[in-house]
C-alpha positions as CSV (number, residue, x, y, z in Angstrom):
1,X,123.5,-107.8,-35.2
2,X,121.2,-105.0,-34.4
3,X,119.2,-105.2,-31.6
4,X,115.6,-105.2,-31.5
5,X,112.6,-105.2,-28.4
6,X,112.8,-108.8,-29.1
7,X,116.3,-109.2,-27.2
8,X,115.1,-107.1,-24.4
9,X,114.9,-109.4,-21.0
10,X,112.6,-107.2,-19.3
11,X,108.6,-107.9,-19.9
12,X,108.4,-103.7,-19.0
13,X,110.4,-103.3,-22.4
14,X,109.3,-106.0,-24.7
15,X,105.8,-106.7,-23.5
16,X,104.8,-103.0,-22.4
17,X,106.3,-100.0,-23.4
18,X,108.3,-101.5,-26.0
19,X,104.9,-102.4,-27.8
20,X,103.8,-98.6,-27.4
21,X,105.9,-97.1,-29.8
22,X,104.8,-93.1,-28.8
23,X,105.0,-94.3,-25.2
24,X,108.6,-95.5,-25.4
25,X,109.7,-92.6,-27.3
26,X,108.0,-89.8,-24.6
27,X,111.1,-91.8,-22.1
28,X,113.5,-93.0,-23.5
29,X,115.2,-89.2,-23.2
30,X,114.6,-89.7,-19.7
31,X,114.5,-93.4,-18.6
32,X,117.0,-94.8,-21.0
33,X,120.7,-95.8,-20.7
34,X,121.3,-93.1,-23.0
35,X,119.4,-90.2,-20.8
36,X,121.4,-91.5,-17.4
37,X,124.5,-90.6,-19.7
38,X,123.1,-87.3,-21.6
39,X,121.5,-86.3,-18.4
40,X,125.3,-86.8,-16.2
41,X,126.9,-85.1,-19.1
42,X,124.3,-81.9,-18.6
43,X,125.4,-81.6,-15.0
44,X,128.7,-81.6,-15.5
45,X,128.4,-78.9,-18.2
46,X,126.3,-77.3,-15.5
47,X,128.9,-77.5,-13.0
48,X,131.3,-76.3,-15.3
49,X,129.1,-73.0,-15.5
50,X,128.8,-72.3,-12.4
51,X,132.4,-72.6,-11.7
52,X,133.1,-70.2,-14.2
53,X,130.1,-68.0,-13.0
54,X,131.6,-68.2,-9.5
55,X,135.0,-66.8,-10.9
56,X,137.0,-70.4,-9.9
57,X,137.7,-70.3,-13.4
58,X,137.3,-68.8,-17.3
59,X,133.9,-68.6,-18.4
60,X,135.3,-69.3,-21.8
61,X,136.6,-72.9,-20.8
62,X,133.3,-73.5,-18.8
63,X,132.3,-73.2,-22.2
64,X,134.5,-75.1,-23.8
65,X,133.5,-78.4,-21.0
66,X,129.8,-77.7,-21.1
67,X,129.9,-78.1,-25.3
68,X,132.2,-81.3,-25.4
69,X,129.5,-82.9,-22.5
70,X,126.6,-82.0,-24.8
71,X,128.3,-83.3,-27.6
72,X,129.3,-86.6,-25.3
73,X,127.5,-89.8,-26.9
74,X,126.7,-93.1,-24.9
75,X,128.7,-95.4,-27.1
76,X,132.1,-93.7,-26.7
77,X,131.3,-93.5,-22.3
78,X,129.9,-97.2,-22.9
79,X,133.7,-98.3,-25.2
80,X,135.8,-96.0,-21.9
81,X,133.5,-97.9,-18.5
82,X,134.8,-101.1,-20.5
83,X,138.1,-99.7,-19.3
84,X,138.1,-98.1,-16.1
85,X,135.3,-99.8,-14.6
86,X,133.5,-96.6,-13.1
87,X,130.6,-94.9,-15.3
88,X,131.6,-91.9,-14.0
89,X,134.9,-92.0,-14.4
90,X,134.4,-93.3,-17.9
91,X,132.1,-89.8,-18.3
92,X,134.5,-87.3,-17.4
93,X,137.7,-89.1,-19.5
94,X,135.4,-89.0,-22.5
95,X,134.8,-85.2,-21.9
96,X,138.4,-84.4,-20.9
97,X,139.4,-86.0,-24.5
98,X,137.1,-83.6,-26.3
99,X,138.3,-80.4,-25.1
100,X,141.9,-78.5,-24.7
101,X,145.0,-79.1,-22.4
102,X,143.6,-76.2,-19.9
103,X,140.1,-76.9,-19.6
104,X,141.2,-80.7,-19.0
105,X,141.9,-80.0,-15.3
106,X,139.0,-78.2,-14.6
107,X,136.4,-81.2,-15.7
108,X,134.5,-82.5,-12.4
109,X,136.7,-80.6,-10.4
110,X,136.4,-81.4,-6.4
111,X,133.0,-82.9,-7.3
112,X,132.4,-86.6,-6.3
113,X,130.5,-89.0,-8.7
114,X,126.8,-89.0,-6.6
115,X,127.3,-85.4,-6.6
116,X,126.7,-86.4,-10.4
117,X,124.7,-89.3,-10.2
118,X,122.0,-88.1,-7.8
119,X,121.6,-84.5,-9.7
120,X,121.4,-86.1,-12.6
121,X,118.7,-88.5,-11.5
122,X,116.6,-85.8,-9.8
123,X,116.6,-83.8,-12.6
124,X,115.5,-86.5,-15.6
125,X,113.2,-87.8,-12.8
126,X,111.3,-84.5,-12.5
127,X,111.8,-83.7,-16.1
128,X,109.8,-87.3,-17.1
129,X,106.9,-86.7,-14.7
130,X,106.0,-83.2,-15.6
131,X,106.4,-84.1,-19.2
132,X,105.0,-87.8,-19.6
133,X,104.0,-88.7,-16.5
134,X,101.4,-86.0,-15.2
135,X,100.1,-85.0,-18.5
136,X,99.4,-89.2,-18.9
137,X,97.7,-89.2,-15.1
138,X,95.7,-86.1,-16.6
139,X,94.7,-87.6,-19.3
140,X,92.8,-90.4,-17.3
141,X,91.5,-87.7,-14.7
142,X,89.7,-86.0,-17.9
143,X,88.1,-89.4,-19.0
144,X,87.3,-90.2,-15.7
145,X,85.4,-86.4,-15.7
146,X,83.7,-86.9,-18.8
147,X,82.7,-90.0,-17.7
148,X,81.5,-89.1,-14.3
149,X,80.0,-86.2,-15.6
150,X,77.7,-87.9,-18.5
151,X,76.3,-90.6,-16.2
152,X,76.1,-88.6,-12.9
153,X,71.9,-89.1,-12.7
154,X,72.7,-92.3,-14.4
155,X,71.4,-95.0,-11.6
156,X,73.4,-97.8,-10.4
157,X,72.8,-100.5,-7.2
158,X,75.8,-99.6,-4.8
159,X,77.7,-102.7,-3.7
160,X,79.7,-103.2,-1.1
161,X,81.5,-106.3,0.3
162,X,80.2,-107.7,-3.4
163,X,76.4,-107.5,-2.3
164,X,74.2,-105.4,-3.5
165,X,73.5,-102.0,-0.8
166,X,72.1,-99.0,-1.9
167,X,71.4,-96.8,-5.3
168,X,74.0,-94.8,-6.3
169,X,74.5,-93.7,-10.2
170,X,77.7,-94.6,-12.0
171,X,78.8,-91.1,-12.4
172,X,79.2,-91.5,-8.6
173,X,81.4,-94.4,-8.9
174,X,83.5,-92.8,-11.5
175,X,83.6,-89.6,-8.8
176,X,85.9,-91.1,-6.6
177,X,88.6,-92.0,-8.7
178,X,88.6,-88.7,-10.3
179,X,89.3,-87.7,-6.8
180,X,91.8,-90.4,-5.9
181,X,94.0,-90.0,-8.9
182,X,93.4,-86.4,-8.7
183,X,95.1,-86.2,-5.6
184,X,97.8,-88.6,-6.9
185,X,98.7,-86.7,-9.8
186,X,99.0,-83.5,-8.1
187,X,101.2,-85.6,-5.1
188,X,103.4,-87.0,-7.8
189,X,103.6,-83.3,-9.4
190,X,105.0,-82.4,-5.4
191,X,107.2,-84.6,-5.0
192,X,109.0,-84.5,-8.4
193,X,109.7,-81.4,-8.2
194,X,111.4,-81.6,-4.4
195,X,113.9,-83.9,-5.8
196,X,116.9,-82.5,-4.3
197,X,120.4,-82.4,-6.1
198,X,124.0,-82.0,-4.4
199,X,127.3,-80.6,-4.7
200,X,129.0,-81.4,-1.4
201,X,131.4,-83.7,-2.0
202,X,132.8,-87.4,-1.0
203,X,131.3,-87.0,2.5
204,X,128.8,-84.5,2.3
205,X,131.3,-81.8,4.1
206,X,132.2,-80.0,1.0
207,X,136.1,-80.8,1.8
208,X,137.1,-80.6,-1.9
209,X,134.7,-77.9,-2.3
210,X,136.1,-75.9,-0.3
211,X,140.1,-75.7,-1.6
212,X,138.5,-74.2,-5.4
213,X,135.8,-71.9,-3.5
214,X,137.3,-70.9,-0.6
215,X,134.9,-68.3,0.4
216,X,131.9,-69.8,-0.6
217,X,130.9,-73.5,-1.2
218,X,127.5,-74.2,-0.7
219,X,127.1,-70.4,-2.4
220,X,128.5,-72.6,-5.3
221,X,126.1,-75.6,-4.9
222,X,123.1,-73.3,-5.0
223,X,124.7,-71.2,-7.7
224,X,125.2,-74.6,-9.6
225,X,121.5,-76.6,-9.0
226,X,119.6,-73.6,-9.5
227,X,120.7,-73.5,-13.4
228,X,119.3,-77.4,-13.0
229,X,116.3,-76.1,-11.6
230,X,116.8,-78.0,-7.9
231,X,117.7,-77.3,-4.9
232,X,119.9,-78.9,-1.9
233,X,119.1,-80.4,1.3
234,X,120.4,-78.6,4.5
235,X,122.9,-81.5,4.6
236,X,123.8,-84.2,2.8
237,X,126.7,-87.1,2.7
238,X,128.5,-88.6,-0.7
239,X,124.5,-88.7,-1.4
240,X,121.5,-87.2,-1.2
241,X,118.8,-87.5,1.9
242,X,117.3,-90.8,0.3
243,X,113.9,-89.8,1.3
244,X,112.6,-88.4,-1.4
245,X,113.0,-91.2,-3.7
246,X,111.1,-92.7,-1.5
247,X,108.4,-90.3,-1.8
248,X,108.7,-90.5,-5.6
249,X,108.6,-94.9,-5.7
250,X,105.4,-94.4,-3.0
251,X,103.7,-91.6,-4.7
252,X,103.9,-93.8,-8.3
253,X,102.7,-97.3,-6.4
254,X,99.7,-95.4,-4.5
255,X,98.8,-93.7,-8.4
256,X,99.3,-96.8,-9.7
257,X,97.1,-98.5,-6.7
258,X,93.9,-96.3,-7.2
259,X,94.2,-97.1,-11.3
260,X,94.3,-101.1,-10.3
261,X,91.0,-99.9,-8.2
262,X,89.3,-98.2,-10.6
263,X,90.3,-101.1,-12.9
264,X,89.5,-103.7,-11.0
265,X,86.4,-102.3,-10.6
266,X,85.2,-102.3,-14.5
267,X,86.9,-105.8,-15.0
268,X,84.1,-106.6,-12.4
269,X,80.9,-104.7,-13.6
270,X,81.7,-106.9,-17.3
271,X,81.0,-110.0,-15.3
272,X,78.5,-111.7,-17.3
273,X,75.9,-111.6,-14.7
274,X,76.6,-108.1,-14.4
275,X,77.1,-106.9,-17.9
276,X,77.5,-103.1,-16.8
277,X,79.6,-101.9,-18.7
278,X,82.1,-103.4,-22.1
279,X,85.5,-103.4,-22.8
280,X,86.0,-102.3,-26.7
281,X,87.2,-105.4,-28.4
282,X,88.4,-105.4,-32.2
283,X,87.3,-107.3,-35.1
284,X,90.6,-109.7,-35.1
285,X,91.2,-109.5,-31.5
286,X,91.0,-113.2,-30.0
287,X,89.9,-113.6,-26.5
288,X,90.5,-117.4,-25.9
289,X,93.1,-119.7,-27.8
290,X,90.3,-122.4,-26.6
291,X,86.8,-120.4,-26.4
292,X,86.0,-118.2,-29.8
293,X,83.4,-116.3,-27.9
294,X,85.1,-115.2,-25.0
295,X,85.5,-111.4,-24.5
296,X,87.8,-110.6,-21.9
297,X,88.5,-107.5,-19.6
298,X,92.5,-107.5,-20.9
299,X,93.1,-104.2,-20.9
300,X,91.6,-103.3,-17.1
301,X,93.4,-106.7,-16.0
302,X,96.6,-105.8,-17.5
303,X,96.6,-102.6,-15.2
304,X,95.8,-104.2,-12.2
305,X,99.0,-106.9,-13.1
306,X,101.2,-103.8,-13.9
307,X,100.4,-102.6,-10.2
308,X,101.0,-106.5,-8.8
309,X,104.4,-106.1,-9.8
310,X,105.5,-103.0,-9.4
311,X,103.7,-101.8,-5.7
312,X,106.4,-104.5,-3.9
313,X,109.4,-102.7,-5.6
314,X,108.2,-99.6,-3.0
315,X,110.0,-102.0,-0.6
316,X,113.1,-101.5,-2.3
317,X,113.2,-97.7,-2.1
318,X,112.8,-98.4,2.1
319,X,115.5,-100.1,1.9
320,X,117.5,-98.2,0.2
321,X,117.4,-95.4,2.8
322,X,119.8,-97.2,5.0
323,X,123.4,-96.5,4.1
324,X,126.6,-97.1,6.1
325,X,128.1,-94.3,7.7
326,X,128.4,-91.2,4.6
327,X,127.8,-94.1,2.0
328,X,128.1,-97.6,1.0
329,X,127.3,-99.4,-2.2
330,X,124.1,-101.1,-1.2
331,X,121.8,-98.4,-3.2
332,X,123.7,-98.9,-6.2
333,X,122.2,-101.3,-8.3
334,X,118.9,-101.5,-6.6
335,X,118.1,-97.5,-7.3
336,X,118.4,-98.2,-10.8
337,X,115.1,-99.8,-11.0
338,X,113.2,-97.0,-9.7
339,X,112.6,-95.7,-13.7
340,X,110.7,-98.5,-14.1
341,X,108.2,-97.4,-11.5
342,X,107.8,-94.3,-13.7
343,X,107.3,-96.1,-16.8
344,X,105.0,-98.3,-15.7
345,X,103.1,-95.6,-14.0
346,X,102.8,-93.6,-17.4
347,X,101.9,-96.9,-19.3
348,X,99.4,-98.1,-16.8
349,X,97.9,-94.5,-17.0
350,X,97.8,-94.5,-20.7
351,X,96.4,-98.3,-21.2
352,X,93.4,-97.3,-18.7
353,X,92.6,-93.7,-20.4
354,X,92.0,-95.6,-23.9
355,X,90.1,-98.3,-22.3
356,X,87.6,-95.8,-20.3
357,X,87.9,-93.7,-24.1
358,X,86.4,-96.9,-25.3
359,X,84.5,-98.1,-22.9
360,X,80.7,-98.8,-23.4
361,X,78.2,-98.5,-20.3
362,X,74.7,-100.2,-20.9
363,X,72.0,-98.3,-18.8
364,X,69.8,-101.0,-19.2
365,X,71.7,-103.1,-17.9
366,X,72.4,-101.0,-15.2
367,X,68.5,-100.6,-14.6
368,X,67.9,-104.1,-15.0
369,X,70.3,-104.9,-12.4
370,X,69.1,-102.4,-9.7
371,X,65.7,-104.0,-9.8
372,X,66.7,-107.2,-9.2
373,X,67.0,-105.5,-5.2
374,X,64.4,-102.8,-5.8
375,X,62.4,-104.9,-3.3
376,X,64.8,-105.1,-0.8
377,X,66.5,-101.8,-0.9
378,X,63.8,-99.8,0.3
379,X,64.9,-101.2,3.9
380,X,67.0,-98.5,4.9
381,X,64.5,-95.4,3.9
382,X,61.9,-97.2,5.3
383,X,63.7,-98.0,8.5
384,X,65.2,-94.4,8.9
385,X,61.7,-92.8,8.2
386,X,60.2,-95.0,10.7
387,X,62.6,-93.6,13.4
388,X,61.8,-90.4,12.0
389,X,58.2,-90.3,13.0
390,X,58.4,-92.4,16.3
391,X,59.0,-96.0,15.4
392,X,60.5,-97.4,19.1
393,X,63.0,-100.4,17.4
394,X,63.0,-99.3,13.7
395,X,65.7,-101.1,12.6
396,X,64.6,-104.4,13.9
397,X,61.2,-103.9,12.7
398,X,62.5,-103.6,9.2
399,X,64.9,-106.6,10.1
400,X,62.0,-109.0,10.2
401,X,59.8,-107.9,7.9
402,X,63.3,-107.9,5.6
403,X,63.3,-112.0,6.7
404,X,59.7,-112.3,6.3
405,X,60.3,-110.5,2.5
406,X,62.8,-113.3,1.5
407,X,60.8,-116.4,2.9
408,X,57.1,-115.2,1.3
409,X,58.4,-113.7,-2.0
410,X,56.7,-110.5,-1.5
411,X,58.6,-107.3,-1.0
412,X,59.1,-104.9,2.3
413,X,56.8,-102.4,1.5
414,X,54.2,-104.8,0.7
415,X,54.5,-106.8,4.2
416,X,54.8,-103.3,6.1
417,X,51.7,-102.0,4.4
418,X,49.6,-104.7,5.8
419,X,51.6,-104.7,9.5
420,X,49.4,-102.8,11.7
421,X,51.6,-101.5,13.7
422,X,53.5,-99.8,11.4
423,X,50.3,-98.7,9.3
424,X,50.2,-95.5,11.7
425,X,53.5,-94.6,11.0
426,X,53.6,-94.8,7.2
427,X,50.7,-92.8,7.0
428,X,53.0,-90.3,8.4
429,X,56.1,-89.8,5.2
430,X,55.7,-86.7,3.0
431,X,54.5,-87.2,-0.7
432,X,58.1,-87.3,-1.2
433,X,59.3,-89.5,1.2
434,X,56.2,-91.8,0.6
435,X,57.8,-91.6,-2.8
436,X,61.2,-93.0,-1.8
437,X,60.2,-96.0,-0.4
438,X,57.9,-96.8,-3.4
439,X,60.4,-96.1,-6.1
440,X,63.6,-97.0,-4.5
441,X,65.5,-97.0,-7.4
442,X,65.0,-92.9,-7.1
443,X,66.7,-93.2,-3.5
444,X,70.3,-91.9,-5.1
445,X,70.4,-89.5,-1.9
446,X,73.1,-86.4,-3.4
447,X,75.0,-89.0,-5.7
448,X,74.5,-86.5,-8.8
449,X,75.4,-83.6,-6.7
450,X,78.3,-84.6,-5.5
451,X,79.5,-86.3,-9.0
452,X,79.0,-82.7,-10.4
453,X,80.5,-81.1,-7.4
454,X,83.7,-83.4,-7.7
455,X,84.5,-82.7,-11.1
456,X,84.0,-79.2,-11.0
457,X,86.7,-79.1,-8.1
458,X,88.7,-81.0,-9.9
459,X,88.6,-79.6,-13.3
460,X,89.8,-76.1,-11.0
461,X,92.7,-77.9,-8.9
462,X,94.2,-79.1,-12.2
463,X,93.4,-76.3,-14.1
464,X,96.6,-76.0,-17.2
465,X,97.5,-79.8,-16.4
466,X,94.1,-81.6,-17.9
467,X,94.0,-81.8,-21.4
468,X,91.3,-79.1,-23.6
């Protein structure tokens, strides 16, 4: 019977990236069961190599072992683990059987299995994010430019703690996640590619090591992780420092943290009372199985679900640093999982870069909104220009005629025009500041500026990542 998404157990594979065909095809020669195989086989061709390069051997069998490991399929490891019981194991008998009598003795010689496993995982781990996962994080940072950059004089009513504060324009919102996941993507970028690899041996003291290169053994692990493009650690034990997994599961949680922000964000500004902004919704598409009119925020919710699950399995990776003496087996099945932090990281990415692609912001709803507190906005100007020009208690001035505004009806500015002791002082602002106070919904202080000033930076510090 062949098997299909649909006999997947994990939601990540037959919810998520199962359902995005191109997605799932960009990992799979990274994230798979297959890659973990391809990607062991590679370094042991690789350690072959450098054997050979570091005269331990023929080059001409190093040869020999590194074409029988590319030529190494995950069925026939899969058919030998049934067997031994050890996936490594499994891999090097498989290679052994495909070349000669006297290259057989030299497969995985004096190398220990995480001298395989963890080089193998650095390198399709670094591999996946510059390839699928920082050009998917780019991909968002350019909407989020575009965006930002089209409605940077657009004005919108600031908000904070879910009130309405002071004008801003939605460019400006948009600004700080270009910055955020900016500053993600380019973390994520460092820390793949410090992934360390190793080639030390059972303990990390390069005992085996040491009886087939004698002279030079960590001359040999150098040798053999700079053809993988890594390098070592000062020291290591039958594993690599776990650290920098961590850094990788904590630099794809925090990435996926600011897109379940920036998400959570537009699920809110489609609120019906806020109406901002729209989520593209196709003709067929259903919203409710109950309500035919209801038009849901699905695709910014399903980002900020992705990051519900997957910001806890950071957790993991902390726990994974502690390991008995040289090594125990705790990390074993647990590390596994730390793929599915990069998948979801470059599906969440994705998901949100079509949404914003087809997102629809109504400025007159956005204008419409804003007045509702043009009234009641104008307190801060009006209390910092009164301080300006002499004003004892300006804040509490503004305070009560901000009480006085709510119980009458009538706005600030109206109540302070007819206050007499404030009369002197308003006679006082500049045309322009006069201005500020009477047209509030002009009091966006530098939001443009900056908007513009972000992006620019931006478009610079990831200058040959962001798509043209």
């Amino acid at each position: 019977m062949t098997h299909t998404r649909f006999d997947d157990l994990s939601p990540l594979d037959y919810r998520f990236i199962g359902g995005d065909q191109k997605l799932h095809k960009e990992l799979a020669p990274f994230l798979s069961a297959a890659a973990v195989v391809r990607y062991q086989a590679r370094v042991e061709g690789a350690l072959a190599l450098a054997m050979a390069d570091a005269k331990i051997f023929d080059r001409a069998l190093a040869d020999e072992i590194a074409s029988a490991a590319d030529q190494v399929t995950p069925q026939e490891v899969a058919e030998e683990e049934a067997m031994t019981r050890h996936d490594v194991r499994a891999l090097v008998n498989v290679i052994r059987a495909h070349v000669s009598d006297e290259a057989k003795r030299y497969v995985h010689l004096a190398a220990t299995s995480y001298d395989v496993v963890d080089t193998a995982n650095a390198l399709r781990y670094r591999e996946c994010c510059e390839r699928v996962i920082i050009p998917s994080l780019a991909r968002l940072v350019a909407r989020c430019i575009a965006i930002a950059e089209a409605e940077a004089d657009t004005p919108q009513i600031g908000r904070t703690h879910g009130r309405h504060a002071e004008p801003i324009t939605f460019g400006f919102a948009i600004a700080q996640y270009v910055s955020r996941l900016g500053d993600r993507t380019q973390a994520l970028a460092a820390v793949a590619k410090r992934l360390p690899g190793k080639l030390s041996g059972a303990v990390g003291a390069y005992n085996a090591m040491e009886l087939v290169a004698a002279t030079s053994p960590r001359a040999l692990e150098k040798r053999f992780l700079k053809s993988l493009g890594l390098d070592p650690r000062p020291i290591s034990t039958q594993i690599v420092e776990p650290e920098p997994w961590t850094d990788l599961a904590h630099a794809c949680a925090t990435a996926l943290g600011v897109m379940a922000n920036l998400a959570d964000d537009m699920r809110h500004l489609q609120r019906t009372e806020i109406s901002e902004i729209a989520e593209s919704f196709a003709v067929e598409q259903v919203g409710s199985s109950t309500m035919p009119h209801k038009r849901n925020p699905v695709s910014f919710e399903n980002v900020k679900s992705i990051w519900k699950a997957m910001a806890p399995r950071v957790m993991t990776t902390y726990l994974d640093q502690i390991s008995e003496h040289q090594r125990d087996l705790t990390n074993s099945a647990s590390q596994r999982f730390l793929g599915e932090m990069l998948a979801a990281t470059a599906y969440a990415a994705g998901r949100l870069a079509s949404s914003l692609e087809n997102m629809r912001v109504d400025r007159d709803r956005l204008k419409a909104n804003l007045a509702m507190s043009r009234g009641a906005i104008v307190a801060e100007p009006l209390y910092v220009l009164l301080a300006k020009y002499g004003h004892p208690d300006a804040h509490e001035a503004v305070r009560k005629l901000s009480l006085e505004a709510e119980r009458s009806g009538r706005t600030i500015l109206e109540i302070a025009a007819q206050d007499t002791d404030l009369r002197g002082y308003l006679k006082r602002f500049s045309p322009t500041e006069r201005r500020q106070v009477e047209r509030p919904e002009e009091y966006i202080g530098l939001a443009p500026e900056v908007t513009r000033s972000v992006t620019a930076l931006w478009r610079e510090k990831l200058k040959g990542v962001l798509p043209e």
